[in-house]
LUMSE-840468 format. One record per residue: z, y, x of N, C-alpha, C in turn. Coordinates in Angstrom, 3 decimals, m for minus. Example, Ala and Ser with C-alpha at 12.3 -4.5 7.8 and 13.67 -1.06 7.14 Angstrom:
+----------+----------+----------+----------+----------+----------+----------+----------+----------+
|      n_Z |      n_Y |      n_X |     ca_Z |     ca_Y |     ca_X |      c_Z |      c_Y |      c_X |
+----------+----------+----------+----------+----------+----------+----------+----------+----------+
|    7.800 |   m5.690 |   13.190 |    7.800 |   m4.500 |   12.300 |    7.800 |   m3.300 |   13.200 |
|    7.080 |   m2.250 |   12.850 |    7.140 |   m1.060 |   13.670 |    7.870 |    0.030 |   12.900 |
+----------+----------+----------+----------+----------+----------+----------+----------+----------+
This chain:
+----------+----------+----------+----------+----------+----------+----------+----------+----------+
|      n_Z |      n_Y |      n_X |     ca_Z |     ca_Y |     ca_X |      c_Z |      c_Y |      c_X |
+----------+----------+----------+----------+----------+----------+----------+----------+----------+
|   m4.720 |    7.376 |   m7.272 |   m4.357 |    6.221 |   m6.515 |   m2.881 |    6.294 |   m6.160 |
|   m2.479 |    5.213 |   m5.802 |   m0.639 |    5.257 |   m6.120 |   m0.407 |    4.678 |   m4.840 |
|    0.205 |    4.579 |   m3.496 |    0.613 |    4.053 |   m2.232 |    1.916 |    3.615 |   m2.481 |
|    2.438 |    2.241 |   m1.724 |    3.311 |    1.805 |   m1.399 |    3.627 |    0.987 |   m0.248 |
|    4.537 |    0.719 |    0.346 |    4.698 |   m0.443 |    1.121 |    5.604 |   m1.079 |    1.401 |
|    5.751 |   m2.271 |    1.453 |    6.506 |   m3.434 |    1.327 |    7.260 |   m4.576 |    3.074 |
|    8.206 |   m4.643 |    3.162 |    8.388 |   m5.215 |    4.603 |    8.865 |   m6.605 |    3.999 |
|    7.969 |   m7.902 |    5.314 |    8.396 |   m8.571 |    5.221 |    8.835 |   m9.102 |    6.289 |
|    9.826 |  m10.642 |    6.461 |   10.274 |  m11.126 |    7.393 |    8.701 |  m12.131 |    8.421 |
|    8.939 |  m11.953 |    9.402 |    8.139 |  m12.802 |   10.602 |    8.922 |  m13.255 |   11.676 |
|    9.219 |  m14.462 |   11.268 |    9.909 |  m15.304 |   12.234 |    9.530 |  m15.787 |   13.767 |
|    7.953 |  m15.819 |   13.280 |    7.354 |  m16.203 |   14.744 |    7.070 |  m15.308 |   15.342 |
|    6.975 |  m14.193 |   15.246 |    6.773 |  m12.838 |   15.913 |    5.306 |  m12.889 |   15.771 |
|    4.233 |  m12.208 |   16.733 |    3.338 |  m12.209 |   17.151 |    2.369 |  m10.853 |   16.803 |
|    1.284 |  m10.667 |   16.558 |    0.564 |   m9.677 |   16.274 |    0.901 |   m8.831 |   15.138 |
|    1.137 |   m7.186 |   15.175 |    1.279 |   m6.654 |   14.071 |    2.636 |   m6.648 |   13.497 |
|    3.774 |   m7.134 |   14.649 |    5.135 |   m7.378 |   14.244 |    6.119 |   m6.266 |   14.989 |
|    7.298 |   m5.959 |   14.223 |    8.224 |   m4.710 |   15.070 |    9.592 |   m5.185 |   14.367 |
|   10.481 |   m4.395 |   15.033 |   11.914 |   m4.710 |   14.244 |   11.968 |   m3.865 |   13.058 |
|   12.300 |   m4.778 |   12.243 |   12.532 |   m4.195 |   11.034 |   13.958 |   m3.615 |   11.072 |
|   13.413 |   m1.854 |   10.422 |   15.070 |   m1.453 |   10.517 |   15.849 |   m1.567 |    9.212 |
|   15.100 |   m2.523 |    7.923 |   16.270 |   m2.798 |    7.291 |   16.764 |   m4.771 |    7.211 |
|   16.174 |   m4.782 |    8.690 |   16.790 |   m6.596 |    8.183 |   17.887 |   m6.488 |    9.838 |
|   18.171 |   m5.806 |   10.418 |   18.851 |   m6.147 |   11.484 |   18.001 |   m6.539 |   13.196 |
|   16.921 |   m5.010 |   12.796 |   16.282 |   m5.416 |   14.013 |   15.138 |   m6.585 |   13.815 |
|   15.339 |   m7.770 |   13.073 |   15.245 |   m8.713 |   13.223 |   13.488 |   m8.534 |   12.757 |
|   12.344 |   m9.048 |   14.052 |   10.681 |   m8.899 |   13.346 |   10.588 |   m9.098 |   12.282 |
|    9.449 |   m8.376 |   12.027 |    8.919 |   m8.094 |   10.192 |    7.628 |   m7.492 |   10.230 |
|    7.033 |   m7.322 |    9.288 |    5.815 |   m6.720 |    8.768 |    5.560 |   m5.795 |    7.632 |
|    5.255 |   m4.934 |    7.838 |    4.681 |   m4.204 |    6.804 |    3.770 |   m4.359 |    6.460 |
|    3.390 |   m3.953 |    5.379 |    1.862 |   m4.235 |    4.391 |    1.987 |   m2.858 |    3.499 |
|    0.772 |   m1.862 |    3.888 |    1.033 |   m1.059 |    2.926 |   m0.310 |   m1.187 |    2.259 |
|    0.148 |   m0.670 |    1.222 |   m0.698 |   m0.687 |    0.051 |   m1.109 |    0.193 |   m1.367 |
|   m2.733 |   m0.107 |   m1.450 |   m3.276 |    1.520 |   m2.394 |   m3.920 |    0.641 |   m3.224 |
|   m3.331 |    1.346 |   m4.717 |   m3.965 |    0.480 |   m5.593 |   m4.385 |    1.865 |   m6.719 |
|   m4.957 |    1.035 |   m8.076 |   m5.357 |    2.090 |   m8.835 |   m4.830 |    2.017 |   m9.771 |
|   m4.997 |    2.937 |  m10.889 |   m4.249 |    2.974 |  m12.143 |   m3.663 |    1.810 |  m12.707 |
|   m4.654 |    0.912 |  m12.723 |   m4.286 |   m0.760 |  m13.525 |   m3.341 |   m1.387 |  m12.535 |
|   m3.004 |   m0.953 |  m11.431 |   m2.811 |   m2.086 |  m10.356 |   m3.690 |   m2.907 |   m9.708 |
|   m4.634 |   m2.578 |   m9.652 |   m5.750 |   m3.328 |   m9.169 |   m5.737 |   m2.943 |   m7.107 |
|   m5.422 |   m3.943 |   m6.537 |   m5.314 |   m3.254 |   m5.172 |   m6.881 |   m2.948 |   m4.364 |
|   m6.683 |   m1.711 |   m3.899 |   m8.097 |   m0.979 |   m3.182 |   m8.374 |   m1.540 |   m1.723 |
|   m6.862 |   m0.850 |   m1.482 |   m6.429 |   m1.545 |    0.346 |   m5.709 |   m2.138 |    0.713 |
|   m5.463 |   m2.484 |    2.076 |   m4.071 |   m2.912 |    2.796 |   m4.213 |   m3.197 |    3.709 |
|   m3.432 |   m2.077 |    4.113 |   m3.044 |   m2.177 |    5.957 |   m1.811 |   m2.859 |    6.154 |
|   m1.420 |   m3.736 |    7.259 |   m0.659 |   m4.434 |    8.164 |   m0.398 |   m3.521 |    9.354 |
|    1.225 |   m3.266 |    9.812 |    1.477 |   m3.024 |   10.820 |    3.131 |   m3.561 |   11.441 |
|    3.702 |   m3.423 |   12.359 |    4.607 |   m3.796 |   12.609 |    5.849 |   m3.039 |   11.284 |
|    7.183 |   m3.771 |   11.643 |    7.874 |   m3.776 |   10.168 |    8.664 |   m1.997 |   10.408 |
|    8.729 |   m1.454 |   11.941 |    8.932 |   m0.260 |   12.164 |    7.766 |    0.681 |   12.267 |
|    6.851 |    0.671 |   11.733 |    6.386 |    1.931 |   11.543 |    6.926 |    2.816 |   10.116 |
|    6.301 |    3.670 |   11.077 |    6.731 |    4.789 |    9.759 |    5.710 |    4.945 |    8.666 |
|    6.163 |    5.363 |    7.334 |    5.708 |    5.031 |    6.329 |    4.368 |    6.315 |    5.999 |
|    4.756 |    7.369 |    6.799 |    3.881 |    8.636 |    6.073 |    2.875 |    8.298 |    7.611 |
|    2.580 |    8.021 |    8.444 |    1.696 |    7.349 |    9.339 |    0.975 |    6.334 |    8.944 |
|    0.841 |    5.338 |    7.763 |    0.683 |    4.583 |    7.368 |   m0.016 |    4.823 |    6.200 |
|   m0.083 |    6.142 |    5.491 |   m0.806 |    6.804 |    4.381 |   m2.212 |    6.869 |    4.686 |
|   m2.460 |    7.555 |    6.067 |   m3.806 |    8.188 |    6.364 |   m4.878 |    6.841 |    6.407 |
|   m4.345 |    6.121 |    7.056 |   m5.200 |    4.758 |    6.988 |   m5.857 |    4.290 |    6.085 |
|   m4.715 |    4.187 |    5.006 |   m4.830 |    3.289 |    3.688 |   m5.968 |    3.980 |    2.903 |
|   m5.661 |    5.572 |    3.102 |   m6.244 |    6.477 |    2.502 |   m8.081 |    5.958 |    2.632 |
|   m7.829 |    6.271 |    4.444 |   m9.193 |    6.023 |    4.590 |  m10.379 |    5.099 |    4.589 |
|   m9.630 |    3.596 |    3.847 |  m10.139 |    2.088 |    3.629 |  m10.206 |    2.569 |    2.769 |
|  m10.221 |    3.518 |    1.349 |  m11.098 |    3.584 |    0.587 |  m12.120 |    3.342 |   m0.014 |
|  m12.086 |    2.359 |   m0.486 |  m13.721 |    2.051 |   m1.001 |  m14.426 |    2.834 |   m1.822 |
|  m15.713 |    2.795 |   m1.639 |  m16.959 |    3.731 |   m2.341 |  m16.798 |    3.230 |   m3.874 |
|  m16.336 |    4.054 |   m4.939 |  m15.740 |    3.847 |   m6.088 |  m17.339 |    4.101 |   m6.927 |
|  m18.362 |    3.486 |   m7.457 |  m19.300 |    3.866 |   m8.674 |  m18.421 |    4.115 |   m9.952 |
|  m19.580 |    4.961 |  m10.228 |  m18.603 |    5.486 |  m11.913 |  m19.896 |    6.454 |  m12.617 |
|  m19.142 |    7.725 |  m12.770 |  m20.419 |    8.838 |  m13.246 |  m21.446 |    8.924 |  m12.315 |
|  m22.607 |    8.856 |  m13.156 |  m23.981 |    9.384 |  m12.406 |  m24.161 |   10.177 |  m11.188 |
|  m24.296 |    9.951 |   m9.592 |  m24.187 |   11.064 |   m8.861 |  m23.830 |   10.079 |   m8.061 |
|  m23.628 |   10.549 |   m6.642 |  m22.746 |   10.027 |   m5.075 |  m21.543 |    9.071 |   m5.659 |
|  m21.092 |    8.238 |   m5.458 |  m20.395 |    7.306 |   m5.049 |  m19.071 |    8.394 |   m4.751 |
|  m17.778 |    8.144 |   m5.557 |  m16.294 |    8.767 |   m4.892 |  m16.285 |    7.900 |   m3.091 |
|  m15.808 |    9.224 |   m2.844 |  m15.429 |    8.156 |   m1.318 |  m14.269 |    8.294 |   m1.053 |
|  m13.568 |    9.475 |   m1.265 |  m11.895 |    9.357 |   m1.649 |  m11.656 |   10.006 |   m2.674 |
|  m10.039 |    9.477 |   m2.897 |   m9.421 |    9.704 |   m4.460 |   m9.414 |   10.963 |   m4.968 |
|   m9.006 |   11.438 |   m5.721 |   m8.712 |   13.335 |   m6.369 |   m7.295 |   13.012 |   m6.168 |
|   m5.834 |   11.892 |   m6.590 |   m4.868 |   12.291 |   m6.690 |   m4.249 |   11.042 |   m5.709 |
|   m3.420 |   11.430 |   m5.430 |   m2.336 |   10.129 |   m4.620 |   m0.744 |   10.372 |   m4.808 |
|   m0.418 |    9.420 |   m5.574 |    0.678 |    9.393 |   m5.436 |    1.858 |    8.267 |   m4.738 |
|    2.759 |    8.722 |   m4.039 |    3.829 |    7.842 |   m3.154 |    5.044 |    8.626 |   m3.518 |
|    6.125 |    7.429 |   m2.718 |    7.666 |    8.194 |   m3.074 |    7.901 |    8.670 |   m1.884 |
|    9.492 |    9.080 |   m1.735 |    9.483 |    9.687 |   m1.025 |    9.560 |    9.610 |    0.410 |
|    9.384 |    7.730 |    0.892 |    9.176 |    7.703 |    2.223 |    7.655 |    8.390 |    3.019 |
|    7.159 |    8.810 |    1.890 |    5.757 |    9.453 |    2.719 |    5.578 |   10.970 |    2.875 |
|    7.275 |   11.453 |    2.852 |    7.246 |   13.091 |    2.533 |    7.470 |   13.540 |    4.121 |
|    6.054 |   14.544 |    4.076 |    6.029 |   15.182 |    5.784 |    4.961 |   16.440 |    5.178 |
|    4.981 |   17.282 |    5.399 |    4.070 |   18.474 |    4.965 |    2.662 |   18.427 |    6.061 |
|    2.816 |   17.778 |    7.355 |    1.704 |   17.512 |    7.456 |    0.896 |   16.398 |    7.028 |
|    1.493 |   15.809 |    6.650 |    0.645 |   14.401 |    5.322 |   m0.014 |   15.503 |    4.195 |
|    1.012 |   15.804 |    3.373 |    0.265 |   16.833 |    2.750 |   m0.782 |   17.675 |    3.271 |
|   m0.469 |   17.859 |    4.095 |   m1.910 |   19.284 |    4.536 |   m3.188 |   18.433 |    4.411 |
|   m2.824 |   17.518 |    5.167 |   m4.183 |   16.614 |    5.792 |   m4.840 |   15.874 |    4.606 |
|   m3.767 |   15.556 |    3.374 |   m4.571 |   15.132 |    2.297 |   m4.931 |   16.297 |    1.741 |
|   m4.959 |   17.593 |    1.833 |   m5.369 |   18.570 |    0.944 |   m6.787 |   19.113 |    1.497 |
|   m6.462 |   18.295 |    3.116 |   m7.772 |   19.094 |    3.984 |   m9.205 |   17.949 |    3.137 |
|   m8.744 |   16.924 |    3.487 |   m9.333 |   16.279 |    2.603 |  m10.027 |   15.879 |    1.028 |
|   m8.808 |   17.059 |    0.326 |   m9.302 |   17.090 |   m0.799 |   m8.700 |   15.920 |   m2.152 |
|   m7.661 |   15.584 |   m1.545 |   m6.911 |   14.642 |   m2.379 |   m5.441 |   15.381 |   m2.499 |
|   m5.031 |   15.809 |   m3.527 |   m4.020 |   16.369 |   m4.418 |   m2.462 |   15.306 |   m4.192 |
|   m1.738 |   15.481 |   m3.366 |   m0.833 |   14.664 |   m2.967 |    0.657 |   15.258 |   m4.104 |
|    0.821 |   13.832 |   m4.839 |    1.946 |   14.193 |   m5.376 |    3.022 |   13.127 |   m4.529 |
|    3.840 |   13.903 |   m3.688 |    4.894 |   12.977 |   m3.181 |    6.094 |   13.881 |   m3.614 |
|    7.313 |   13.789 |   m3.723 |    8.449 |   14.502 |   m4.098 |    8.857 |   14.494 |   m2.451 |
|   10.005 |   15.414 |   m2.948 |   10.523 |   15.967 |   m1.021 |   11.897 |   14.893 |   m1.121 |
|   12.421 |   15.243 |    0.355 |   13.068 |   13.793 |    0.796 |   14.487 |   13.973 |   m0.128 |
|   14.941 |   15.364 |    0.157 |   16.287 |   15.519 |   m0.783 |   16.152 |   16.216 |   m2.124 |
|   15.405 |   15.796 |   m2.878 |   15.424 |   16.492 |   m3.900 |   15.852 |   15.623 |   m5.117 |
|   16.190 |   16.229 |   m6.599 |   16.811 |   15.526 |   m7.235 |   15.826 |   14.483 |   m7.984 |
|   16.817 |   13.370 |   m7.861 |   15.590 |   12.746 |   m8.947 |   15.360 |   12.566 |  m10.251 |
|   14.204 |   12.084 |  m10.856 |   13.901 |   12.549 |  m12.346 |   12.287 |   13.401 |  m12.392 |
|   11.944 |   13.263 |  m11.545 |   10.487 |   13.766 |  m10.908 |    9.577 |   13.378 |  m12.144 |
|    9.705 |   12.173 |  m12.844 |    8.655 |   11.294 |  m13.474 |    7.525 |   10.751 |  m12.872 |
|    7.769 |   10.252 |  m11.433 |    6.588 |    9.396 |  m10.660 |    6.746 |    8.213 |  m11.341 |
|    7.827 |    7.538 |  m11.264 |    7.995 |    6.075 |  m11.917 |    7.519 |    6.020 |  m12.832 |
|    6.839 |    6.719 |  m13.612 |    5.720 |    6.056 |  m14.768 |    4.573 |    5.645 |  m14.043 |
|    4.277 |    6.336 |  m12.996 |    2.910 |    6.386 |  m12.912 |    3.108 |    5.197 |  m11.912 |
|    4.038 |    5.061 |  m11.065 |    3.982 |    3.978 |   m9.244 |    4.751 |    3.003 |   m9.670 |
|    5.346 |    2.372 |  m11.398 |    5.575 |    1.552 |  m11.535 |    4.186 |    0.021 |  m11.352 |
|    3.119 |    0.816 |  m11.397 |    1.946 |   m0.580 |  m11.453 |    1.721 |   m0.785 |   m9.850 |
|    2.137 |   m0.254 |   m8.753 |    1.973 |   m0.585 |   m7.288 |    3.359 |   m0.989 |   m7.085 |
|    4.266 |   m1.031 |   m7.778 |    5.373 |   m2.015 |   m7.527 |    5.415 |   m2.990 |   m7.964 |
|    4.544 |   m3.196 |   m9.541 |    4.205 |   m4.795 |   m9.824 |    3.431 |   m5.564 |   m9.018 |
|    2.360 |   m4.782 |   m8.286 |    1.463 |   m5.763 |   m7.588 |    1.714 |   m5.523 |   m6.596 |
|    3.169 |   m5.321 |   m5.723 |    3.868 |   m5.722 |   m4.771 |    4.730 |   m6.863 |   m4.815 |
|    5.176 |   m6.931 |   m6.289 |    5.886 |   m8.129 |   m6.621 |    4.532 |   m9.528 |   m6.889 |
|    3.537 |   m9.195 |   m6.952 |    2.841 |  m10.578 |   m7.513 |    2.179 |  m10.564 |   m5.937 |
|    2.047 |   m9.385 |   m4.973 |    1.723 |   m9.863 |   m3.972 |    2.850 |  m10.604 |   m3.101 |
|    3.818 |  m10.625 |   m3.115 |    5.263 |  m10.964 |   m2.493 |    5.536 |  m12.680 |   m3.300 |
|    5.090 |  m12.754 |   m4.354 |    4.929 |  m13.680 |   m5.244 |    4.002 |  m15.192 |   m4.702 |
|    2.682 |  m14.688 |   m3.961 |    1.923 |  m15.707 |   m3.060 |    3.223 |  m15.987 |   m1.849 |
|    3.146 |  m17.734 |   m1.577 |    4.171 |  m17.625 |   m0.385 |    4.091 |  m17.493 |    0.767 |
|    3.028 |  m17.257 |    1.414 |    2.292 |  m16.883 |    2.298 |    2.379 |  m15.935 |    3.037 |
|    2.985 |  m14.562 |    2.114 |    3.151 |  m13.306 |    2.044 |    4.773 |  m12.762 |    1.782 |
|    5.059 |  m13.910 |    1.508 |    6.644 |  m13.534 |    1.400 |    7.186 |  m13.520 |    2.409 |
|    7.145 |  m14.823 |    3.348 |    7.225 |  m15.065 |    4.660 |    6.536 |  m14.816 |    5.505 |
|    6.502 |  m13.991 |    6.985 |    5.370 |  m14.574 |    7.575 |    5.744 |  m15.959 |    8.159 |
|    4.328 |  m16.427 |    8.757 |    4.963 |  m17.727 |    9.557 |    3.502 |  m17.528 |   10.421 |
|    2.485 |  m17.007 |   10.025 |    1.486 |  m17.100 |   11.100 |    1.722 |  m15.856 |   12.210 |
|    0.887 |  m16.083 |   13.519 |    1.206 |  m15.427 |   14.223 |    0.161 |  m14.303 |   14.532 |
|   m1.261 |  m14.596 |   14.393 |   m2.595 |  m13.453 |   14.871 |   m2.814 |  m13.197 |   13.713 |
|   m2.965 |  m11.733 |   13.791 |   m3.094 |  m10.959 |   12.827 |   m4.445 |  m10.793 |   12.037 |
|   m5.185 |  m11.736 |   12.528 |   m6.540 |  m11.486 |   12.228 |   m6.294 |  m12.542 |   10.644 |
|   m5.663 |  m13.762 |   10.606 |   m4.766 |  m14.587 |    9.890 |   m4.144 |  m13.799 |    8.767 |
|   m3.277 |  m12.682 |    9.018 |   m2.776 |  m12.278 |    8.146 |   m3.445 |  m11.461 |    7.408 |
|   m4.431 |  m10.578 |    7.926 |   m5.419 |  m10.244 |    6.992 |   m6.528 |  m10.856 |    5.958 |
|   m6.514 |  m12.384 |    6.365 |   m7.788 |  m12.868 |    5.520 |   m6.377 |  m13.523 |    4.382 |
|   m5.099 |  m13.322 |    4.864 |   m4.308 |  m14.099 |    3.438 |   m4.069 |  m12.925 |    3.084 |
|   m3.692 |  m11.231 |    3.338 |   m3.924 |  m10.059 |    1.736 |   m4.980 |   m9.834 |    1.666 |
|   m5.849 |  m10.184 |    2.110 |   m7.421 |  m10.189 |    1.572 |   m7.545 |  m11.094 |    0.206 |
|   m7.550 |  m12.345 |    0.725 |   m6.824 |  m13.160 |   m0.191 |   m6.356 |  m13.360 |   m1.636 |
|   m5.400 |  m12.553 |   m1.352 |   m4.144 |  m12.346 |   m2.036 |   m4.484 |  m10.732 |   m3.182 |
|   m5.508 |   m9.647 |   m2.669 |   m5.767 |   m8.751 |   m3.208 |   m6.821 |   m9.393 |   m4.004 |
|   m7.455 |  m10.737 |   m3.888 |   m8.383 |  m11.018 |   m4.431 |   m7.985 |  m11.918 |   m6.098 |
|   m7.089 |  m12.502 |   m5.738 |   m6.428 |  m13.149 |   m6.407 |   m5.713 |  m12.175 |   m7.580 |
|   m5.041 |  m11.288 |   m7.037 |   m4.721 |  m10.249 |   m7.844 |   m5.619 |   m9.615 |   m8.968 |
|   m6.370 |   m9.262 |   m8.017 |   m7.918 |   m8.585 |   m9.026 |   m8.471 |   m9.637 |   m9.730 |
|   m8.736 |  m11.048 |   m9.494 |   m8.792 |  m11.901 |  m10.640 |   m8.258 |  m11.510 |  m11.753 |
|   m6.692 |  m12.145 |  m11.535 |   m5.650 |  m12.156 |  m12.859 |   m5.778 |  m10.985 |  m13.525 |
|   m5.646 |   m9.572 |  m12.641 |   m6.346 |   m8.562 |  m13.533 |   m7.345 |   m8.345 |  m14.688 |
|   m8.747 |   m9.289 |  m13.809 |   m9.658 |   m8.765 |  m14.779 |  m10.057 |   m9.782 |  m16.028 |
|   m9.161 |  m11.221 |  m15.405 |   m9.074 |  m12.011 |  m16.333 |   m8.723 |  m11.601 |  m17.296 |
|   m7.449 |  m11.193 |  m17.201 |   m5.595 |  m10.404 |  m18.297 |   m7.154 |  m10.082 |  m19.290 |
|   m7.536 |   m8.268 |  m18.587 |   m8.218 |   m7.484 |  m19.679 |   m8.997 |   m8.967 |  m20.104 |
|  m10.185 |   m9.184 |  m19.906 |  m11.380 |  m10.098 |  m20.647 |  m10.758 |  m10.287 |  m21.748 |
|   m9.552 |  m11.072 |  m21.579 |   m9.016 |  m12.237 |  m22.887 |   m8.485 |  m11.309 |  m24.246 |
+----------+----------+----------+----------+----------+----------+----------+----------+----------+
């Protein structure tokens, strides 16, 4: 599973909103987000546009959905996760290892050339096709209960075009 997250602008302020520290203070939102190999999105959490990003892992982690596949129990979390390097804290790591999920994040100063970008290029496309609904580009609503049924939405819509794409 591949994590990312994305800030957007919220003009009206209201639930789930903070200063964003790359627009000038000015409210915003985060949306982070866990998707899978294809890009297909799993989760997404909403929080104000200042939280921190490796606080924002454990959550996502744990909206996990019960994955069917091979014969046996239902996955209930992933084997691998990968994020860049806003989610590098060694206790993130621990806690996904306590857990049992294999955290590939690179460290904050290290050189790059890692080869993640093969793999977290498909949670940056379906950040762009989620950023793509306009709904989500902007906020403009204010209760957050609102903004969840539009990336609900919006993850749904996604997973369409997905499973459309393959069918055809």
């Amino acid at each position: 599973m591949i994590v990312d997250g994305v800030t957007v602008r919220a003009f009206g302020g209201g639930e789930a909103t903070g200063p964003s520290p790359v627009d000038r203070r000015k409210k915003g939102t985060k949306h982070t987000l866990m998707v899978d190999r294809r890009g297909m999105p799993l989760a997404i959490r909403t929080a104000g546009a200042n939280a921190s990003d490796h606080r924002q892992i454990l959550p996502v982690v744990l909206d996990f959905p019960r994955v069917k596949g091979t014969p046996g129990r239902p996955k209930e979390l992933p084997d691998d996760l990968y994020a860049d390097r806003g989610y590098d804290s060694e206790a993130t790591r621990a806690l996904l290892r306590w857990l049992g999920i294999e955290p590939h994040i690179p460290k904050q100063r290290a050189p790059h050339g890692s080869g993640l970008g093969k793999v977290r290029w498909v949670v940056e496309r379906t950040i762009a096709w989620l950023k793509g609904l306009r709904r989500l580009r902007v906020r403009y609503d204010r209760l957050g209960v609102i903004i969840d049924a539009w990336t609900t939405l919006a993850a749904n819509v996604i997973c369409f075009r997905i499973l459309h794409h393959d069918a055809m």
